[in-house]
C-alpha positions as CSV (number, residue, x, y, z in Angstrom):
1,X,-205.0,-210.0,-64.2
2,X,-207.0,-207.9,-61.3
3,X,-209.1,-205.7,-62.8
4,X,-210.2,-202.5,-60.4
5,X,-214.2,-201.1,-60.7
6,X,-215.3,-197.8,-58.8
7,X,-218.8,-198.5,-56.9
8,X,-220.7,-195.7,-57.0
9,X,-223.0,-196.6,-54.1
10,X,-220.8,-197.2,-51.7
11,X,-218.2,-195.4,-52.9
12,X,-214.9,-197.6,-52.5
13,X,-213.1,-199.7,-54.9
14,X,-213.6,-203.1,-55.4
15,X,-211.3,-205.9,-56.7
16,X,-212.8,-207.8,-59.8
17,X,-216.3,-206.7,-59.9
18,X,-218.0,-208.0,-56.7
19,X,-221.4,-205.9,-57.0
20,X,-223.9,-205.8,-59.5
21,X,-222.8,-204.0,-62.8
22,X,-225.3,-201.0,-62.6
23,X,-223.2,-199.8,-59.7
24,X,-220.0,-199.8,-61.4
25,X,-217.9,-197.8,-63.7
26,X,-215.2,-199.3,-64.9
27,X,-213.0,-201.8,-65.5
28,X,-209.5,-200.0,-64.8
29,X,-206.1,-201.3,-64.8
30,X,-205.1,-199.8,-61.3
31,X,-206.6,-198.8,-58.4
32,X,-205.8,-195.3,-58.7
33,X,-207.5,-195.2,-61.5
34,X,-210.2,-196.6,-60.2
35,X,-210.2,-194.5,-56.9
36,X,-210.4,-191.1,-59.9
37,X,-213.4,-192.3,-61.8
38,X,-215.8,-190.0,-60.9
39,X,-213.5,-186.7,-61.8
40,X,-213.0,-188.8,-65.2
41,X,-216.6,-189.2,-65.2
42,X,-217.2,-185.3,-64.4
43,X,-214.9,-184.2,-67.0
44,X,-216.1,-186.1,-69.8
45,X,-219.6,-184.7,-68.6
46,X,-218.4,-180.9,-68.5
47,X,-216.8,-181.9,-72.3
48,X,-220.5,-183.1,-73.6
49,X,-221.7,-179.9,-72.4
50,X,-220.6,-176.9,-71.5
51,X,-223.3,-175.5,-69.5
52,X,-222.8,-178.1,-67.1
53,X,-219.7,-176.4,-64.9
54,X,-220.0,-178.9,-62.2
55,X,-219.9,-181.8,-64.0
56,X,-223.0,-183.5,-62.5
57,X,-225.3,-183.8,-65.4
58,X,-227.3,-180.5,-64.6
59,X,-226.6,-177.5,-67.0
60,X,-226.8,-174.0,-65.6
61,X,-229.8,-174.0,-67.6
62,X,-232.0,-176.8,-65.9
């Protein structure tokens, strides 16, 4: 079963993990899912903390 990993260097989606784990989120079951990682990623952010509007890892505070 094809497994679906969001690089965040480059930015695209890749098929079964081609590049090197620490530029990876994932593994997802679809692309799509894949393709929506970082707004997963930014809401589970903004959830930890809620001085971080954005989502990026930065409060309002820092």
């Amino acid at each position: 079963m094809t497994q679906y990993w969001y690089n965040v260097r480059t930015h695209q989606v890749e098929e079964d993990a081609m590049s090197d784990w620490t530029q990876l989120l994932g593994p997802y079951a679809t692309r799509e899912e894949a393709e929506h990682a970082l707004e997963k990623v930014k809401e589970r952010n903004r959830s930890w903390d809620p001085d971080d509007a954005n989502g990026d890892g930065w409060s309002d505070r820092d």
